[in-house]
N, C-alpha and C positions, 0 to 999 in steps of 0.2 A: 545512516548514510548522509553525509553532507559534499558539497559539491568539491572537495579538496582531497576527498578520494577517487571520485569519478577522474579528475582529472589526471591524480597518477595512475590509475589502471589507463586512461588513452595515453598519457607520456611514455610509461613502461611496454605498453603494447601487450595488458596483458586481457585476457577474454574471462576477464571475472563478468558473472551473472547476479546481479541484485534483482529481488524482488521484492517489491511494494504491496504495502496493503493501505492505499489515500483511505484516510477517512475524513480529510479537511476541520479535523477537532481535536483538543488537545484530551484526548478522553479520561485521564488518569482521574484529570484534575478537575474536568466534568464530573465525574462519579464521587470524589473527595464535598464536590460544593452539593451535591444532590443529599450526600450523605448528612447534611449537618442542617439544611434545607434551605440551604443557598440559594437565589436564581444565577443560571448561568450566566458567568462573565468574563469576556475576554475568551474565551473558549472555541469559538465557533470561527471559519477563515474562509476566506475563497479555495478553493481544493489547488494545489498543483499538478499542471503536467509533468512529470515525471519521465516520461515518456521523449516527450519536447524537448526536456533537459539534455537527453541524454543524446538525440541527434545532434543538439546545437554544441555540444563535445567531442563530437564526431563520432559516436558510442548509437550505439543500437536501442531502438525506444518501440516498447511493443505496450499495448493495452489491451487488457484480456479481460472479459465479464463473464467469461463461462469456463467450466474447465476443458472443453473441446479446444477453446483459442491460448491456455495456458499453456496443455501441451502441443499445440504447433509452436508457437511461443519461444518456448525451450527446446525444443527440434532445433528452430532455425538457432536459438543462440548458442547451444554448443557447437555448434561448426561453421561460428565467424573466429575471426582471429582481433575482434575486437570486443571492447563492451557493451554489455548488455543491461538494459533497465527494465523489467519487466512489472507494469503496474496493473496490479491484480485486482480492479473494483468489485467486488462480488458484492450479491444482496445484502443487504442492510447492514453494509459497513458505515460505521460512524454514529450508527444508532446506539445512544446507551439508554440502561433503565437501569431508577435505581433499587427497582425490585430485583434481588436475588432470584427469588423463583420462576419469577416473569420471563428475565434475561435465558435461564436454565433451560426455559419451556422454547425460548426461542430458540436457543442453541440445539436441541434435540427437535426439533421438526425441521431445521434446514437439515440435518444428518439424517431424515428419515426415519427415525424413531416414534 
């Protein structure tokens, strides 16, 4: 998503729904430099509001850290007639590791497993 869509869904008037997932880090290329045993660099940013972006376009800007506030979220943006930015911070986004198994372990305890 870059800001040259946002703006035609408000010129067009059309009520597209984006959702965000900030993690303020360019993570690919984090796990690429981790890989080879790199220190990170260049990688890490001030996070964007998203959210901010999206009123200041005239477009609907929600932030959600739970999934109780994702689906009111998406309630209210399916029945505006504008757009919507929906930036979804949930736990330990932005976090990488460049253990496989580590990440895996972390990924099946946030699901409960």
């Amino acid at each position: 998503m870059v800001m040259g869509e946002l703006t035609t869904a408000r010129d067009l008037n059309l009520p597209v729904i984006v959702i965000v997932f900030p993690d303020a880090s360019l993570a690919p290329i984090e796990m690429k430099q981790r890989a080879v045993t790199y220190a990170d660099t260049a990688v890490d940013f001030p996070g964007t509001d998203y959210a901010k972006v999206a009123r200041a376009l005239s477009g609907n800007g929600y932030v959600c850290r739970s999934r109780e506030q994702l689906k009111s979220a998406l309630t209210q943006a399916l029945t505006t007639e504008r757009f919507s930015v929906i930036s979804y911070e949930f736990p330990g986004a932005g976090r990488i590791c460049a253990d496989t198994a580590c990440c895996r372990n972390h990924h099946e305890t946030r699901r409960g497993r």
